[in-house]
TIVOSE-165967 format. One line per 3 residues: number of its first residue (from 1); for each residue z, y, x of C-alpha. Coordinates in Angstrom, 2 decimals, padded with zeros to 5 digits, m for minus. Each point is the difference from the previous one (the first is absolute). Layout:
BEGIN
NUM = Z:Y:X | ...
END
This chain:
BEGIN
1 = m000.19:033.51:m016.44 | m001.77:m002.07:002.34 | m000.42:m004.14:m001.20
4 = m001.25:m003.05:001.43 | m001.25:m002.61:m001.39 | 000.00:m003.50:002.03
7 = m002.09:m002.43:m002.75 | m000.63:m003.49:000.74 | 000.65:m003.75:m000.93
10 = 003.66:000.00:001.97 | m000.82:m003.78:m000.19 | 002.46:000.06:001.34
13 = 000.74:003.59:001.34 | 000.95:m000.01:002.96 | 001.20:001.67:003.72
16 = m003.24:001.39:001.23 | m000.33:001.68:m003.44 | 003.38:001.57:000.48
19 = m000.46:001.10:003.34 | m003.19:001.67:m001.18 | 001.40:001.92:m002.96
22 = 002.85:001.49:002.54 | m002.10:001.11:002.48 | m002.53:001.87:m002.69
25 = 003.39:001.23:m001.89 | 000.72:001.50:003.08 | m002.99:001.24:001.35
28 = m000.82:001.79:m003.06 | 003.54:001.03:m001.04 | m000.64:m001.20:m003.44
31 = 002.79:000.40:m002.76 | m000.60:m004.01:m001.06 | m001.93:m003.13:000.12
34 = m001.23:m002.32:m002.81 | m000.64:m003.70:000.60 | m001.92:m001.08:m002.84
37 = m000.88:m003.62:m000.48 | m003.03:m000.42:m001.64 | m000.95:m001.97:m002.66
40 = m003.50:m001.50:000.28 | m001.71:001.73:002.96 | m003.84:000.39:m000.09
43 = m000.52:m001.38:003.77 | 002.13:m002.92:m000.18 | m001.20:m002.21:m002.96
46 = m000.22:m003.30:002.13 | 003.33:m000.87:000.39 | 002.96:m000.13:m002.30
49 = 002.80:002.37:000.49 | 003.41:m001.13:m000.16 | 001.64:000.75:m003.43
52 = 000.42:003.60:m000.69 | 003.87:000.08:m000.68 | 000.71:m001.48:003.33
55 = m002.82:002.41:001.57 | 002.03:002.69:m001.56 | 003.49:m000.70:000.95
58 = m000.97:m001.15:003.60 | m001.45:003.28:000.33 | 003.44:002.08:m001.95
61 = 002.40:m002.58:002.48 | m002.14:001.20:003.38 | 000.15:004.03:m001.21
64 = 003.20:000.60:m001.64 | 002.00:000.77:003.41 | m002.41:002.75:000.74
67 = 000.61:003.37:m001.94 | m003.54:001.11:000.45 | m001.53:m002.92:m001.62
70 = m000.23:m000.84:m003.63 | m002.10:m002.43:m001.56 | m002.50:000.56:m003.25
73 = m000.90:m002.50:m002.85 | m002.62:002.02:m001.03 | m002.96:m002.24:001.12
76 = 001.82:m003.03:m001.66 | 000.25:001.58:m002.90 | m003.65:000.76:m000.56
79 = m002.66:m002.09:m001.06 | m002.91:m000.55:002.01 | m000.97:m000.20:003.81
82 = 002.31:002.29:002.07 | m001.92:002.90:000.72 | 001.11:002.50:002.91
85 = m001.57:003.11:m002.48 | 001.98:m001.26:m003.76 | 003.22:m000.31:002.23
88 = m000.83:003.56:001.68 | m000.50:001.21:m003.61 | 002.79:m001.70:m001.34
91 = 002.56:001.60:003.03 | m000.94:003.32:m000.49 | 000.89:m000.30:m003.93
94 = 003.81:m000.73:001.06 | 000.14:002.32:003.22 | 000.13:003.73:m000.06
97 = m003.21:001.64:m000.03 | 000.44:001.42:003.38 | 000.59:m003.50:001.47
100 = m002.18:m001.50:002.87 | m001.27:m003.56:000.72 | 000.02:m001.74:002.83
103 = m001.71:m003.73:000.10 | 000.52:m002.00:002.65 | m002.48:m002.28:000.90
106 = m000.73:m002.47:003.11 | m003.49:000.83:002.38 | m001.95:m002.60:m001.49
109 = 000.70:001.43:m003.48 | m000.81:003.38:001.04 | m003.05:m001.13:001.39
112 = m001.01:m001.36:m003.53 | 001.26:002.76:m001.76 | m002.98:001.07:m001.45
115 = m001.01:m002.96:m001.54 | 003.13:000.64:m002.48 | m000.09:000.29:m003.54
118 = m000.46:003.59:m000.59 | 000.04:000.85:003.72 | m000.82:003.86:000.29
121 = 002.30:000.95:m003.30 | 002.50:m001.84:001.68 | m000.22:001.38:003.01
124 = 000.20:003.44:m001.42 | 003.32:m000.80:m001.95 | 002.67:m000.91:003.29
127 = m000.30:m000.47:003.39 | m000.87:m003.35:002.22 | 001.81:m000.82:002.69
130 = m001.57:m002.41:002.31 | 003.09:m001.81:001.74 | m001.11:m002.08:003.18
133 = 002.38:m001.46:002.59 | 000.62:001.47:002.82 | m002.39:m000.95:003.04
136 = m002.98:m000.37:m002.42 | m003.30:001.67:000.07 | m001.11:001.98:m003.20
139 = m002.53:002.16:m001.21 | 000.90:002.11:m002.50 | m003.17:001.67:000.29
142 = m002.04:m002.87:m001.24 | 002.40:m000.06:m003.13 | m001.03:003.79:m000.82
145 = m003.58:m000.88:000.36 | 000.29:m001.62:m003.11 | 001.10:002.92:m001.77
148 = m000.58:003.19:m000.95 | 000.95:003.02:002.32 | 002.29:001.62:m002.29
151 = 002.16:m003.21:m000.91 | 000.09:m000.94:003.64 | 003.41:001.42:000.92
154 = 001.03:m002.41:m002.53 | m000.23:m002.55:002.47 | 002.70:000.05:002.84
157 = 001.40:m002.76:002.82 | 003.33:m000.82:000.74 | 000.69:m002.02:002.84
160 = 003.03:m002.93:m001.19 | 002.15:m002.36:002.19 | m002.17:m003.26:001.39
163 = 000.84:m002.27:m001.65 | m001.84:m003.12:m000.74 | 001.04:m001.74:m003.44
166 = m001.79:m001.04:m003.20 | 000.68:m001.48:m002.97 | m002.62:m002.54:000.39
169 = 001.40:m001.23:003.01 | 003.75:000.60:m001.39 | m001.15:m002.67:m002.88
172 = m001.34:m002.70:002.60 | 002.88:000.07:001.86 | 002.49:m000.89:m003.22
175 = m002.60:m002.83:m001.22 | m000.28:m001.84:003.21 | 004.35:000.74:000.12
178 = 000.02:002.64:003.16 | 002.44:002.90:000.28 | m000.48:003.32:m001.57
181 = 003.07:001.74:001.15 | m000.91:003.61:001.17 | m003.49:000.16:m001.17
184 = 001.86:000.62:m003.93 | 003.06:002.34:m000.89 | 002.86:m003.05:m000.20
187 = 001.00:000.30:m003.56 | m003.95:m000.78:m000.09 | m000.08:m002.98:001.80
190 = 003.24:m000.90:m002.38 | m001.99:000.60:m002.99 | m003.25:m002.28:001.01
193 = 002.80:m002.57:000.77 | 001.48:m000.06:m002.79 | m003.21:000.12:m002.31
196 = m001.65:m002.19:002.20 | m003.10:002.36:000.24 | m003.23:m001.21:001.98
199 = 001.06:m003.31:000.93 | m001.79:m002.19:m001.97
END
Protein backbone atom coordinates (compact mmCIF):
# COMPACT_ATOMS: atom_id res chain seq x y z
CA UNK A 1 0.00 0.00 0.00
CA UNK A 2 1.36 3.16 -1.06
CA UNK A 3 0.01 6.57 1.24
CA UNK A 4 0.36 10.14 1.12
CA UNK A 5 0.28 12.35 3.45
CA UNK A 6 -0.55 16.19 2.51
CA UNK A 7 -0.08 17.99 6.30
CA UNK A 8 -0.59 21.54 6.72
CA UNK A 9 -2.71 24.41 8.34
CA UNK A 10 -5.64 24.09 5.41
CA UNK A 11 -6.28 27.64 6.82
CA UNK A 12 -8.22 27.39 4.82
CA UNK A 13 -7.33 24.43 2.43
CA UNK A 14 -7.60 25.21 -0.57
CA UNK A 15 -7.32 24.67 -4.78
CA UNK A 16 -3.62 24.73 -5.26
CA UNK A 17 -3.43 22.12 -2.45
CA UNK A 18 -5.86 19.96 -4.34
CA UNK A 19 -4.35 20.26 -7.54
CA UNK A 20 -1.09 19.21 -5.91
CA UNK A 21 -2.30 16.08 -4.13
CA UNK A 22 -3.84 14.85 -7.72
CA UNK A 23 -1.02 15.28 -9.63
CA UNK A 24 1.40 13.37 -6.87
CA UNK A 25 -1.64 10.68 -6.51
CA UNK A 26 -1.13 10.21 -9.94
CA UNK A 27 2.32 10.38 -10.57
CA UNK A 28 3.07 7.93 -7.99
CA UNK A 29 -0.01 5.68 -8.40
CA UNK A 30 -0.55 5.74 -4.74
CA UNK A 31 -3.53 3.67 -3.18
CA UNK A 32 -4.63 7.06 -0.98
CA UNK A 33 -3.97 10.44 0.32
CA UNK A 34 -4.26 11.88 3.87
CA UNK A 35 -4.87 15.58 4.48
CA UNK A 36 -4.09 16.09 7.95
CA UNK A 37 -4.68 19.41 9.61
CA UNK A 38 -2.40 20.05 12.15
CA UNK A 39 -2.79 21.15 15.39
CA UNK A 40 -0.08 23.54 16.61
CA UNK A 41 2.71 23.48 13.98
CA UNK A 42 6.33 24.14 15.14
CA UNK A 43 7.09 26.84 12.22
CA UNK A 44 4.08 28.82 12.48
CA UNK A 45 3.76 30.10 16.13
CA UNK A 46 3.23 33.86 15.11
CA UNK A 47 -0.03 33.87 13.94
CA UNK A 48 -3.26 32.39 15.17
CA UNK A 49 -4.86 29.66 13.24
CA UNK A 50 -8.40 29.70 12.63
CA UNK A 51 -10.34 27.38 15.07
CA UNK A 52 -9.58 23.80 14.63
CA UNK A 53 -13.21 22.44 14.03
CA UNK A 54 -13.70 24.73 11.15
CA UNK A 55 -9.95 23.88 9.97
CA UNK A 56 -11.16 20.37 10.07
CA UNK A 57 -14.40 20.38 8.30
CA UNK A 58 -13.18 22.92 5.60
CA UNK A 59 -10.62 20.48 4.90
CA UNK A 60 -13.41 17.01 5.08
CA UNK A 61 -16.00 19.53 2.73
CA UNK A 62 -12.93 20.20 -0.01
CA UNK A 63 -11.88 16.12 0.01
CA UNK A 64 -14.92 14.15 0.36
CA UNK A 65 -15.77 14.10 -3.58
CA UNK A 66 -12.43 12.54 -4.22
CA UNK A 67 -12.19 8.68 -3.51
CA UNK A 68 -8.47 8.80 -3.12
CA UNK A 69 -8.46 11.27 -0.40
CA UNK A 70 -9.30 10.83 3.21
CA UNK A 71 -8.58 13.04 5.91
CA UNK A 72 -6.77 12.10 9.52
CA UNK A 73 -7.44 13.60 13.05
CA UNK A 74 -4.54 12.14 14.28
CA UNK A 75 -2.40 15.34 14.75
CA UNK A 76 -5.49 16.99 16.49
CA UNK A 77 -5.75 14.50 18.66
CA UNK A 78 -2.27 14.62 20.10
CA UNK A 79 -0.81 16.85 22.44
CA UNK A 80 2.06 18.83 21.64
CA UNK A 81 3.65 20.60 18.51
CA UNK A 82 2.80 18.63 15.30
CA UNK A 83 5.73 16.80 14.49
CA UNK A 84 6.21 15.26 10.84
CA UNK A 85 8.24 12.04 12.78
CA UNK A 86 5.20 11.33 15.94
CA UNK A 87 2.62 11.50 12.98
CA UNK A 88 4.99 9.12 10.77
CA UNK A 89 5.14 6.91 13.91
CA UNK A 90 1.71 7.22 14.72
CA UNK A 91 0.57 6.13 10.74
CA UNK A 92 2.52 3.24 10.62
CA UNK A 93 0.78 1.90 14.02
CA UNK A 94 -2.73 1.89 12.06
CA UNK A 95 -1.36 0.89 8.46
CA UNK A 96 -0.17 -2.52 7.52
CA UNK A 97 3.33 -3.13 8.11
CA UNK A 98 4.14 -3.35 4.51
CA UNK A 99 2.66 0.14 3.89
CA UNK A 100 4.71 3.08 2.33
CA UNK A 101 4.75 6.87 2.99
CA UNK A 102 4.69 9.41 0.85
CA UNK A 103 4.94 13.26 2.26
CA UNK A 104 4.30 15.83 0.18
CA UNK A 105 5.93 18.86 0.72
CA UNK A 106 6.36 22.36 -1.26
CA UNK A 107 10.33 23.38 -2.57
CA UNK A 108 10.87 25.74 0.08
CA UNK A 109 10.02 23.05 2.67
CA UNK A 110 12.19 20.60 1.08
CA UNK A 111 14.84 22.93 1.06
CA UNK A 112 14.55 23.20 4.95
CA UNK A 113 14.02 19.77 5.46
CA UNK A 114 16.82 19.12 7.42
CA UNK A 115 16.36 21.52 9.92
CA UNK A 116 13.23 19.23 11.05
CA UNK A 117 12.68 17.76 14.24
CA UNK A 118 14.26 14.46 13.99
CA UNK A 119 15.30 14.98 10.35
CA UNK A 120 17.48 11.84 9.33
CA UNK A 121 15.04 9.21 11.39
CA UNK A 122 12.45 10.77 9.57
CA UNK A 123 13.77 10.63 6.52
CA UNK A 124 14.51 7.00 6.86
CA UNK A 125 10.81 6.14 7.83
CA UNK A 126 8.73 7.37 4.23
CA UNK A 127 9.54 9.05 1.34
CA UNK A 128 9.59 13.06 0.45
CA UNK A 129 8.21 14.23 -2.36
CA UNK A 130 9.26 17.63 -3.36
CA UNK A 131 6.16 19.02 -5.44
CA UNK A 132 7.08 22.28 -7.46
CA UNK A 133 4.94 23.84 -10.18
CA UNK A 134 5.47 23.34 -13.34
CA UNK A 135 7.94 25.89 -15.14
CA UNK A 136 10.02 26.20 -11.90
CA UNK A 137 13.64 25.63 -11.38
CA UNK A 138 14.69 23.04 -8.62
CA UNK A 139 17.52 21.37 -7.29
CA UNK A 140 16.93 18.37 -5.83
CA UNK A 141 20.48 17.83 -5.56
CA UNK A 142 21.06 20.54 -3.04
CA UNK A 143 18.20 18.84 -0.91
CA UNK A 144 20.32 15.44 -0.82
CA UNK A 145 23.35 17.33 0.18
CA UNK A 146 21.86 17.62 3.36
CA UNK A 147 21.53 14.09 3.88
CA UNK A 148 23.00 11.06 4.10
CA UNK A 149 23.69 8.89 0.90
CA UNK A 150 21.71 6.02 1.87
CA UNK A 151 18.41 7.99 2.87
CA UNK A 152 18.74 10.07 -0.25
CA UNK A 153 16.34 8.20 -2.52
CA UNK A 154 14.02 9.20 0.11
CA UNK A 155 13.82 12.40 -1.42
CA UNK A 156 11.97 12.61 -4.87
CA UNK A 157 10.29 15.68 -7.16
CA UNK A 158 7.12 15.78 -8.65
CA UNK A 159 6.36 18.38 -10.94
CA UNK A 160 2.31 19.77 -10.02
CA UNK A 161 -0.04 22.07 -12.09
CA UNK A 162 1.06 26.06 -11.83
CA UNK A 163 -0.86 27.30 -10.00
CA UNK A 164 -0.44 30.34 -7.94
CA UNK A 165 -2.72 30.43 -4.66
CA UNK A 166 -2.12 30.74 -0.91
CA UNK A 167 -3.88 30.85 1.98
CA UNK A 168 -2.32 33.99 3.09
CA UNK A 169 -3.41 35.75 0.23
CA UNK A 170 -6.90 33.71 0.18
CA UNK A 171 -7.40 35.42 3.86
CA UNK A 172 -6.60 39.11 2.60
CA UNK A 173 -8.82 38.91 -0.01
CA UNK A 174 -12.07 37.92 2.40
CA UNK A 175 -10.97 40.74 5.05
CA UNK A 176 -10.70 43.58 2.68
CA UNK A 177 -14.38 41.77 1.03
CA UNK A 178 -12.79 40.49 -2.55
CA UNK A 179 -13.93 37.33 -4.32
CA UNK A 180 -12.63 33.93 -3.59
CA UNK A 181 -14.58 31.93 -6.04
CA UNK A 182 -12.21 29.34 -7.77
CA UNK A 183 -9.22 29.75 -5.66
CA UNK A 184 -11.50 27.31 -2.80
CA UNK A 185 -13.64 24.07 -3.55
CA UNK A 186 -17.38 25.96 -3.45
CA UNK A 187 -18.92 24.19 -0.58
CA UNK A 188 -15.62 25.93 0.92
CA UNK A 189 -16.24 29.25 0.08
CA UNK A 190 -20.00 28.36 1.48
CA UNK A 191 -18.59 27.32 4.68
CA UNK A 192 -16.24 30.60 5.35
CA UNK A 193 -19.54 32.41 4.44
CA UNK A 194 -21.49 31.09 6.56
CA UNK A 195 -19.00 31.06 9.63
CA UNK A 196 -17.82 34.24 8.70
CA UNK A 197 -14.11 33.05 8.82
CA UNK A 198 -11.18 35.70 8.33
CA UNK A 199 -13.14 38.71 8.01
CA UNK A 200 -12.69 40.47 10.93
Amino acid sequence: MKVGIMGGTFDPIHNGHLATAEAVNDALNLDQILFIPAARPPHKRGRQLADEFHRLAMTVLATCSHPDFHVSTIELERDGPSYAVDTVDALKNIFPPDAQFFYVLGADAALELHTWHNAFELVSKCFFVAATRQGTVFDLDAVHKNFPADLRHHIIHVETPALEISSTDIRDKILHRRSIKYLVPEPVEQYIRKERLYDH
